[in-house]
C-alpha positions as CSV (number, residue, x, y, z in Angstrom):
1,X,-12.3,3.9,7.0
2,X,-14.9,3.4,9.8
3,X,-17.4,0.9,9.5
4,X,-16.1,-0.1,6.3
5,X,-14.0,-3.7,6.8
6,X,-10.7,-2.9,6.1
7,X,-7.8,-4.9,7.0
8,X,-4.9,-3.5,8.9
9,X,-0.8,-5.2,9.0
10,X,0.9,-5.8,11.9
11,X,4.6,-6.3,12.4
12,X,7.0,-7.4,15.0
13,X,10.4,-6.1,14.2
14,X,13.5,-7.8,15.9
15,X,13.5,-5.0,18.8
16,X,10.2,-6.1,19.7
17,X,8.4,-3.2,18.7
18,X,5.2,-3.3,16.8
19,X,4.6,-1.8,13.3
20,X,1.1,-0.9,12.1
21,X,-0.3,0.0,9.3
22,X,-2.8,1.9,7.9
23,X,-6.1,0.3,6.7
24,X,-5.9,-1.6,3.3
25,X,-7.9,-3.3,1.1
26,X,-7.2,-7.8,1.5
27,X,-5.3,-8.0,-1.7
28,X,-3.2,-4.6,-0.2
29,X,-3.0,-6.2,3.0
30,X,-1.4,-9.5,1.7
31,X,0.8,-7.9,-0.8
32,X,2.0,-5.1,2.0
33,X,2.7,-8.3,4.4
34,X,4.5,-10.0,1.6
35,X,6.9,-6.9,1.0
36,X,7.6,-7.2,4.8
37,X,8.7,-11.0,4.9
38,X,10.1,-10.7,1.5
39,X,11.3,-7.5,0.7
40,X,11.6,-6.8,-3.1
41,X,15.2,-6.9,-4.9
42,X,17.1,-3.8,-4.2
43,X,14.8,-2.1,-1.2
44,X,16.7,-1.1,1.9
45,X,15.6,-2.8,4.4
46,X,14.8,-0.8,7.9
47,X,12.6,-2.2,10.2
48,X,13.1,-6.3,9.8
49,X,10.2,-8.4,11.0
50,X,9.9,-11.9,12.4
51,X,6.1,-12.1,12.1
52,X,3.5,-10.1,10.6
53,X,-0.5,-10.6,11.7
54,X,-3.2,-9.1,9.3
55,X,-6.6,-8.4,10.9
56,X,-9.9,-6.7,9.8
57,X,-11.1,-3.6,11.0
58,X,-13.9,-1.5,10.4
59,X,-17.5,-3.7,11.2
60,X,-19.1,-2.2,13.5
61,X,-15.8,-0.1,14.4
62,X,-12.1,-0.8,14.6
63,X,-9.7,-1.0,17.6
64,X,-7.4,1.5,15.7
65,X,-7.7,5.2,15.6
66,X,-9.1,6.6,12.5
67,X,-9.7,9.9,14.0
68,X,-13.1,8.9,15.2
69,X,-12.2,8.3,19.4
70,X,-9.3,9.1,20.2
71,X,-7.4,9.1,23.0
72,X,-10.3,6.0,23.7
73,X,-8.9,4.5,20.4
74,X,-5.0,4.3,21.7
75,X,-6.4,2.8,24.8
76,X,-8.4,-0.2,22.4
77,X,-5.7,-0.4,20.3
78,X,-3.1,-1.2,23.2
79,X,-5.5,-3.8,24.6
80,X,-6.2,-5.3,21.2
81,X,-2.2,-5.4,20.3
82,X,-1.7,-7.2,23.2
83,X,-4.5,-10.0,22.6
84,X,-3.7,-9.6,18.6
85,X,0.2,-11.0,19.3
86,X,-0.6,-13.9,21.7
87,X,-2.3,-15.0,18.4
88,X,-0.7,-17.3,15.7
89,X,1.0,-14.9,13.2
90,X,0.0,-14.9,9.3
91,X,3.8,-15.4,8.6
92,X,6.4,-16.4,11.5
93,X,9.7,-15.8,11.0
């Protein structure tokens, strides 16, 4: 997905850790982020978040690796997490 804009899901889980996701499209992005706050009925829940940012990617690149940079794309990426969570979250828990 490089160059194209994209959108990519990020999730803090209650350990801290950050979850990302691959690219999506906006209405895969939201509805991804929703099944993370809201988990359908029945799904077993693994990884509980308490917030969830979505952001674009792609135009004219993306700070995640898409097999295009790497290792220079982990080292963006690490950068970009930590500027991407001092931001206000899409949904807070």
């Amino acid at each position: 997905m490089t160059g194209e804009v994209h959108y990519h899901v990020v999730a803090e889980n209650l350990d801290g850790e950050l979850l990302c996701s691959d690219g999506f499209t906006w209405p895969g992005a939201q509805g991804f982020a929703a099944d993370l706050i809201s988990p359908p009925n029945g799904v077993t829940v693994y990884e509980p978040v308490r917030a969830v940012w979505i952001f674009e990617g792609g135009t004219p690149q993306c700070p995640f690796a898409h097999g295009d940079g790497i290792p220079a794309d982990e080292e963006a990426a690490s950068g970009f997490l930590e500027q991407l969570v001092q931001q206000p979250p899409y949904w807070p828990a």
